[in-house]
MARMAR-67556 format. One record per atom (N, C-alpha, C): x, y, z. Coordinates in steps of 0.2 Angstrom, whole numbers, plus 5000, padded with zeros to 4 digits. Layout:
<recs>
XYZ/...
</recs>
This chain:
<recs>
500449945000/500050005000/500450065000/500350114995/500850164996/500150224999/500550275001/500250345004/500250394998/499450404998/499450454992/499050514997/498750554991/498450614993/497850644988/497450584988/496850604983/496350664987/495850674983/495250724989/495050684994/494950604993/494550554997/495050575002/495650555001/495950555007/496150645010/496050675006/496150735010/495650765016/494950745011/494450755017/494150715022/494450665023/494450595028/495050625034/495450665031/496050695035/495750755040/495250795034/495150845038/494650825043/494050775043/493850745048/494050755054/494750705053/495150685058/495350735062/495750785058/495950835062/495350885065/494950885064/494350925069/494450905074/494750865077/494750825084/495250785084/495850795081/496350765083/496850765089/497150715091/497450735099/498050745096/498450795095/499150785093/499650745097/500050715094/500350695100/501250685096/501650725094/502250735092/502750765096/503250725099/503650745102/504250785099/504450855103/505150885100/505650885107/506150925103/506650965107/506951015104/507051055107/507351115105/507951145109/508451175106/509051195110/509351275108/509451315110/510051365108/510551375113/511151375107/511751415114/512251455111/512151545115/512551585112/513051585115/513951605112/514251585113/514751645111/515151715112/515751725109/515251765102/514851785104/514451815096/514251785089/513951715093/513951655087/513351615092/512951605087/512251555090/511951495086/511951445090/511951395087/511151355089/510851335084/510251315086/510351255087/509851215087/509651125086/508851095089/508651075082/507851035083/507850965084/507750925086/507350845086/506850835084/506450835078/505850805076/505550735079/505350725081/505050645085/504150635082/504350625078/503550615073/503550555069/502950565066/502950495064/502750525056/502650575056/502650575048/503250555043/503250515041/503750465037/504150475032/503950525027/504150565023/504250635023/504750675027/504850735031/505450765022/505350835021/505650855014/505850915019/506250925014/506551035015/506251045008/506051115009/505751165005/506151195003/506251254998/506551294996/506151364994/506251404996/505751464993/506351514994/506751554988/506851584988/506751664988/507051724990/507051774991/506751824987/506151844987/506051894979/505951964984/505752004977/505552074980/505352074987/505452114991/504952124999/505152055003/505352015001/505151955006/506151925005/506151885010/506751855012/506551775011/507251755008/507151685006/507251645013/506851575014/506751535017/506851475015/507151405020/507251355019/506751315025/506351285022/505851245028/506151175028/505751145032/505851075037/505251045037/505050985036/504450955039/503850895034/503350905035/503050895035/502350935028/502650935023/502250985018/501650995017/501250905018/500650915019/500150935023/500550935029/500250965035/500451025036/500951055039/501151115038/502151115039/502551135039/503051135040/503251135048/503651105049/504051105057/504551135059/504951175055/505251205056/505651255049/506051315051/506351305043/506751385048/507251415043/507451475045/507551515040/507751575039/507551615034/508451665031/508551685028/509251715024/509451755030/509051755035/509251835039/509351795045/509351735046/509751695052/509151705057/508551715055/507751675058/507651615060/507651585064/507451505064/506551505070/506351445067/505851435072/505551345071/505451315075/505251275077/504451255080/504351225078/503351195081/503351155087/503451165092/503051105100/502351075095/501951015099/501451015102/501350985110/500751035112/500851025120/500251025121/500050995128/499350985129/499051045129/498451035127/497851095125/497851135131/497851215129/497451255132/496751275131/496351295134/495651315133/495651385129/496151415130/496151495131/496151525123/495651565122/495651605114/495651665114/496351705113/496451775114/496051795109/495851855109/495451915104/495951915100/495751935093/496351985088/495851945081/496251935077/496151935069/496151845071/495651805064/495851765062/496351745058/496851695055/497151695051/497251595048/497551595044/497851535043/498451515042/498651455048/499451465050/499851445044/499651415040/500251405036/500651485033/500051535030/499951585028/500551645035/500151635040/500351685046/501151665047/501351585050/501951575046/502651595041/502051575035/502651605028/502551695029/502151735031/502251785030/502851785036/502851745044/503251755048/504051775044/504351705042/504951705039/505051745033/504551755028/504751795023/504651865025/504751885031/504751985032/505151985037/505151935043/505451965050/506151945049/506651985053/507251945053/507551955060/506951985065/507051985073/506551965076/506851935082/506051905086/505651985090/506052045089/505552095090/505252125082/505252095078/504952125071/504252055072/504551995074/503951955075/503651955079/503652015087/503152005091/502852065086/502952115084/502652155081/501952125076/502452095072/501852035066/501351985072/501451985075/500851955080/500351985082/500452035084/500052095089/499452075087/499252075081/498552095077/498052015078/498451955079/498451885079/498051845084/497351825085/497251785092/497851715095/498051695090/498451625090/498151565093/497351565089/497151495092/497351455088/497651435084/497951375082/498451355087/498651385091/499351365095/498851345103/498251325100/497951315109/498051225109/498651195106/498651115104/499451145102/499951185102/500451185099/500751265103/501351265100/501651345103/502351335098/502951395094/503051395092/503851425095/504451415093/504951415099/505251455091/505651535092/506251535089/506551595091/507251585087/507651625089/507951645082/508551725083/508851765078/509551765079/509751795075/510451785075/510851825082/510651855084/510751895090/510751835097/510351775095/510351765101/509551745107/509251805102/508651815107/508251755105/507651755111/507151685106/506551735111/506051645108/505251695109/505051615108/504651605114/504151545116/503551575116/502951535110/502451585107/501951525108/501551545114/500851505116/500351555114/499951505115/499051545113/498951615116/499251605122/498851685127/499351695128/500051665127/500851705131/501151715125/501951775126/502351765122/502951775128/503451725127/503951725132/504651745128/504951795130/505751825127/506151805131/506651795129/507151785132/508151795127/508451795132/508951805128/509751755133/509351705138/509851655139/510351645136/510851635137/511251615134/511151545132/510951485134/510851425135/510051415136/509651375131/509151375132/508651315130/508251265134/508251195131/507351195131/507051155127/506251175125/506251095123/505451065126/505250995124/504551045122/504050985125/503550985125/503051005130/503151075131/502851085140/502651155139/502151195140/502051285141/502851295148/503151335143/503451355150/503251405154/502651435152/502251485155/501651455162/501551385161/501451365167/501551315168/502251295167/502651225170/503151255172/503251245180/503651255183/504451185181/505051225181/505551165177/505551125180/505351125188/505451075191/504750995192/504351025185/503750985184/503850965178/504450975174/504350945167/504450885167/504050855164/503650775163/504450755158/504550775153/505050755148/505650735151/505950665150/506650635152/507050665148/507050665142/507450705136/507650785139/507150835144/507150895145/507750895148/507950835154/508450815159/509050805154/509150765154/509550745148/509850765147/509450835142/509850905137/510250955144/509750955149/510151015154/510850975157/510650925158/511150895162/511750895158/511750865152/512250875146/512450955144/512250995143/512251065143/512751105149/512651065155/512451115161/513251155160/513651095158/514451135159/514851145151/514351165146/514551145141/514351235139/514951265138/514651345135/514951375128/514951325122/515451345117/514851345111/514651375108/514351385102/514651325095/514551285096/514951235091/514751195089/514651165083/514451115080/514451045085/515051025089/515250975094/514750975100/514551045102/514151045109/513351025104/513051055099/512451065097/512350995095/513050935091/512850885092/512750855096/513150845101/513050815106/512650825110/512050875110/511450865114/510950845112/510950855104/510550815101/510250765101/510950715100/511150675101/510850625108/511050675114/510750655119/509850665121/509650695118/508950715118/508650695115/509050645110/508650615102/507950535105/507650535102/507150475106/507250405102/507450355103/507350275100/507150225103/506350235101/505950185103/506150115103/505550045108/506049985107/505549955101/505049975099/504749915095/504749935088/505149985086/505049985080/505750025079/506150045082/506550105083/506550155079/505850185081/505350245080/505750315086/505750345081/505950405089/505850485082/506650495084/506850555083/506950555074/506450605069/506550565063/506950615060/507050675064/507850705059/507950775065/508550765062/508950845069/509250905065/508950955065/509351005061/509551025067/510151075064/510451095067/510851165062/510551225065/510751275063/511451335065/511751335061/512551385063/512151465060/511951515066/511551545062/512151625060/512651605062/513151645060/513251635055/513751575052/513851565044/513151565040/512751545043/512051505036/511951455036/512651395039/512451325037/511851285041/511651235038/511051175041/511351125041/511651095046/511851035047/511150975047/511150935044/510550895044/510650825043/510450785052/510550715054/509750685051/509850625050/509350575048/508950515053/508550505056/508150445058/508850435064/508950465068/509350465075/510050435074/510250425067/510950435065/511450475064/511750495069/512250535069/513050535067/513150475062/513450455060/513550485052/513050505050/513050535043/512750595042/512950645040/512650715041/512650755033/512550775034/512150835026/512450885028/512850925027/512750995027/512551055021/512051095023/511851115017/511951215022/512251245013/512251315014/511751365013/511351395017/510651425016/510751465007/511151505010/511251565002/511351514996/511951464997/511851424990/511251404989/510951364992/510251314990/509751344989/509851424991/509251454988/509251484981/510051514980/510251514973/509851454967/509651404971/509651344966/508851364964/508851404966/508051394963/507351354969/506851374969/506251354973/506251274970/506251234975/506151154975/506051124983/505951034981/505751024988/506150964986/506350934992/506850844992/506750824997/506450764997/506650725002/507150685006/507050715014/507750715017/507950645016/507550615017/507850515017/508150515010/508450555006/508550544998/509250575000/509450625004/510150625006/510650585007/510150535010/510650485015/510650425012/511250385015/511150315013/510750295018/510350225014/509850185017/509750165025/509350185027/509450165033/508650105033/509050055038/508449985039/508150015046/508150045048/507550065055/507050105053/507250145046/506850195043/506450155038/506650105037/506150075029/505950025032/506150005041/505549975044/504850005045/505150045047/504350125048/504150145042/504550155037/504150205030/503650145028/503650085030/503250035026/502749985032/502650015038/502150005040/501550075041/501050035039/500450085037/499950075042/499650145045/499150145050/498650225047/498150225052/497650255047/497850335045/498450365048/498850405049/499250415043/499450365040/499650365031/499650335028/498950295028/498550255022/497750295021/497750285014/496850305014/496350245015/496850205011/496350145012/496350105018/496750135025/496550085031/496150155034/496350205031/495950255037/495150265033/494850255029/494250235024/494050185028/494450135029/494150075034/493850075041/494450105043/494050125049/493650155053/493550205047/492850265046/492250215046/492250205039/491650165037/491450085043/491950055045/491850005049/491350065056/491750115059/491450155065/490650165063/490550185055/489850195055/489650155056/489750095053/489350045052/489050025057/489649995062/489549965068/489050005072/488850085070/488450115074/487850105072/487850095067/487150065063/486650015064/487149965064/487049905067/486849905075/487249935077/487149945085/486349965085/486150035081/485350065085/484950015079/485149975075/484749915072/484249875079/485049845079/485149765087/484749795094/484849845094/484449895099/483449905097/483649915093/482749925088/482249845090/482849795085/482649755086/482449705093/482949695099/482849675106/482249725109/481949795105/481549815110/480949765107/480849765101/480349715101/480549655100/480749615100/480749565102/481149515110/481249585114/481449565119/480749525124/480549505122/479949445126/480249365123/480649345117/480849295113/481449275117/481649215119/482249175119/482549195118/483249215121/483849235116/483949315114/483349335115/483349405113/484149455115/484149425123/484749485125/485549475122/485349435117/485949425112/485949505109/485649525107/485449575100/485849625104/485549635111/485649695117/486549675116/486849645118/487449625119/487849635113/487649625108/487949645101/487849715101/487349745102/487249835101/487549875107/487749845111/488349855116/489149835118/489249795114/489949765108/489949835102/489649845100/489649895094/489749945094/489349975099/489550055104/490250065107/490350005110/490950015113/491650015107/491549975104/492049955099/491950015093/491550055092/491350105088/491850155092/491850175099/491950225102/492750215102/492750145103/493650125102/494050155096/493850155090/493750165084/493950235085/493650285088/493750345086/494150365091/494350315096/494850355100/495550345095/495650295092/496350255088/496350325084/495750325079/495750385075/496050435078/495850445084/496250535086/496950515087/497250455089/497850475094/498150395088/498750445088/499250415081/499750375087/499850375092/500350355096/500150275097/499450275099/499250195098/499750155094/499850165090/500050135082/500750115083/501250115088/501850135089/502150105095/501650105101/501850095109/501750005109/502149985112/501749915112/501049915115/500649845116/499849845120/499949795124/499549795127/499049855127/499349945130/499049975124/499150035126/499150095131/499550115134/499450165140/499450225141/499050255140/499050345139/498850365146/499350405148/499450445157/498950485153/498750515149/498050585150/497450545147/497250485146/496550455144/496750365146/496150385152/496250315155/495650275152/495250315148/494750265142/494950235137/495550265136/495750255130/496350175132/496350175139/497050145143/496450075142/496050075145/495650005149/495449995140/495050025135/494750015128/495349975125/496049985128/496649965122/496549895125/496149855128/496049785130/495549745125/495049785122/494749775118/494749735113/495249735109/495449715103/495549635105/495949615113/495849555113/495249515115/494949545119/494349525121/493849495113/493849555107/493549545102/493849465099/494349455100/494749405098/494349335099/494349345108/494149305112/493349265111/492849335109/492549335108/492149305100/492649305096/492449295088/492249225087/492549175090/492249115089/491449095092/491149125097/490649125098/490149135092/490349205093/490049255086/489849205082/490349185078/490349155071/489849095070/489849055078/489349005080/488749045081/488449115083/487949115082/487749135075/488049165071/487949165063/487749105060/488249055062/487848985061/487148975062/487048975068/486448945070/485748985070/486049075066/485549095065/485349115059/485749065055/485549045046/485048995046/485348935052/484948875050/484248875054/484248935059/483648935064/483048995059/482548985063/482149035057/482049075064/482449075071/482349125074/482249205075/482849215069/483049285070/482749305061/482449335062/482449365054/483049365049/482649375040/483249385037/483649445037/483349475037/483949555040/484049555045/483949535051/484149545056/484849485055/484849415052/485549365048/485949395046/485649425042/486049475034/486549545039/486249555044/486649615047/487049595052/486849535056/487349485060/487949465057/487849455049/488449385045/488949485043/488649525039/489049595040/489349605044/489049635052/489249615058/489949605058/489949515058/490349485060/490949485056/490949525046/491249505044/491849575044/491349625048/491749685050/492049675057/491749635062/492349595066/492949585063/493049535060/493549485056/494049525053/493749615048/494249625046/494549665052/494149695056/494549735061/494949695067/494849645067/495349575070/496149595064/496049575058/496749565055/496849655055/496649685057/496949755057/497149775064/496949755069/497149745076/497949705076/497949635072/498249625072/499049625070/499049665064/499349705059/499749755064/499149775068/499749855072/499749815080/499749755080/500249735087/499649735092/498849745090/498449775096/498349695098/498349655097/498149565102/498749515103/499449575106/499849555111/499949575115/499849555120/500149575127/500749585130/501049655128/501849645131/501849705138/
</recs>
């Protein structure tokens, strides 16, 4: 199955995203040093085909070099004038400041194509509510050194010398609350470490990079910005052994294009593990699947319901009830997997510290397991039996046979082992 990007699937996508739980981890570094600042990102995402952009410099606007994720929005990029900026997501604020609407890709690109100071960018903000960022906040700094941690209702400056960002508002996470072991990691590596250098900015990277054990899924590239020269040093799939360096002025000379980063590199076998497993996150044809099974089984469900109201006086009725109560719950499970990409990744059953429905439902898939052989036995008996009507068979033997595929798709992403 390859990943494509039809209308189908783009609008199955924006579904999804109406209510998506993000759940992408980073890190983020600067350290100014002797009149020289060095940045470094960690991407820890699961978008699997991550490219740089090229958009060079025309009239009025300043050329940029992006990072990320094209289809959705970029994750980072920095601009001719020694601009960088970086994307978090962190858990949701409720908070929706006043100002103008906008659309971030647009609010972004006008960012890097005009500002070349994080006070030219609080200015570009002023007019902005920043409710896109109430699931996200955006980290950057200037050649100067300064930076600007950009939440929903906050805007934080600073000009540290040393400064390390995961996944947390630091506007109400006290440091000694940060959840992130990576967060540790970075400061504690950092803490006697004051040289603006390609050596220091690797090596924290390095240490704050994430590899998973069941897929060695983690950190899927690390830029690394020298914002004095211009250069983009760029690691691949938590391999620090091979590096890219690319020179902003030149590569913009080349003209507006986009490449993908895994085409830098020689092959990596941890990466063509993950590029070629598919979940409803970048396939259309399992995320169609799992849509259409959620309707269905809701259908079904107020069918099985309909029908035990009347004919619950009959033998055997509290089957129907039992099935339309299977169906709800397994419908409901369905749309949790749909919000939260992590599922897909962690061994199972799966444990989410912020959804303890989502924690006890990731039991499900064995349960269905367990339960399928019965099932199948009442399909049987209620072909040969003139018990049960024939729609009411015909929506059992369908039922059961969207059971079965969502068993081999449970089974495909690891949901009916217990580790």
């Amino acid at each position: 199955m390859t990943p494509t990007h039809t209308p189908q699937r783009m609008a199955l996508s924006f579904l999804l995203l109406l209510c998506v739980q993000v759940s992408f981890a980073c890190s983020a570094f600067k350290i100014t040093a002797d009149g020289k600042t060095f940045v470094g990102n960690n991407e820890d995402a699961w978008r699997i085909n991550p490219k740089l952009w090229f958009v060079p410099a025309s009239p009025g606007k300043y050329g940029v070099v992006y990072v990320g994720a094209d289809d959705v929005m970029s994750q980072g990029g920095i601009n001719d004038k020694g601009l960088i900026y970086d994307g978090f997501s962190v858990m949701p604020k409720d908070d929706k400041p006043g100002g103008t609407d906008y659309a971030p890709k647009q609010l972004i690109r006008e960012i890097m194509e005009t500002c070349a100071t994080i006070a030219e960018v609080k200015e570009k903000l002023k007019p902005y509510n920043r409710y896109f960022f109430t699931q996200g906040m955006l980290f950057m700094v200037d050649r100067s050194g300064g930076y600007l941690v950009i939440e929903p209702d906050t805007i934080i400056e600073g000009n540290d010398a040393k400064y390390i960002l995961t996944n947390f508002c630091p506007s109400i996470t006290a440091e000694k609350d940060v959840p992130q072991k990576r967060y540790w990691r970075g400061k504690a590596f950092l803490q006697d470490r004051n040289n603006a250098n390609l050596a220091t900015a690797l090596g924290i990277m390095d240490t704050m990079s994430e590899c998973r054990p069941r897929f060695g899924d983690g950190t899927m590239y690390t830029s690394l910005y020298d914002l004095d020269s211009g250069n983009i040093h760029l690691y691949f799939y938590h391999d620090y052994t091979h590096k890219v360096k690319l020179n902003i002025a030149k590569e913009l000379a080349k003209g507006e294009r986009k490449v993908l980063v895994s085409s830098l590199f020689p092959r990596n076998e941890e990466y063509e593990k993950i590029r070629n497993y598919y979940t409803p996150f970048n396939d259309n044809k399992m995320l169609g699947t799992l849509l259409s099974s959620l309707a269905a089984l809701i259908l079904f469900a107020i069918f099985y319901l309909i029908s035990y109201i009347r004919t619950r006086q009959l033998s055997g009725a509290y089957i129907k009830l039992l099935l339309a109560v299977l169906n709800i719950v397994l419908a409901y499970y369905l749309w949790l997997i749909a919000r939260n990409e992590g599922v897909y990744y962690f061994p199972a059953p799966y444990n989410d510290g912020h959804n303890y429905v989502l924690t006890a439902l990731s039991y499900l898939p064995i349960l269905l397991a367990l339960a399928i052989v019965p099932i199948l036995v009442l399909c049987i008996r209620s072909i040969k039996s003139a018990t049960w009507s024939k729609l009411a068979v015909s929506t059992l033997v369908i039922n059961t046979v969207i059971y079965i595929v969502l068993l081999g798709l449970f089974g495909y992403w690891g949901f009916l082992v217990v580790i």
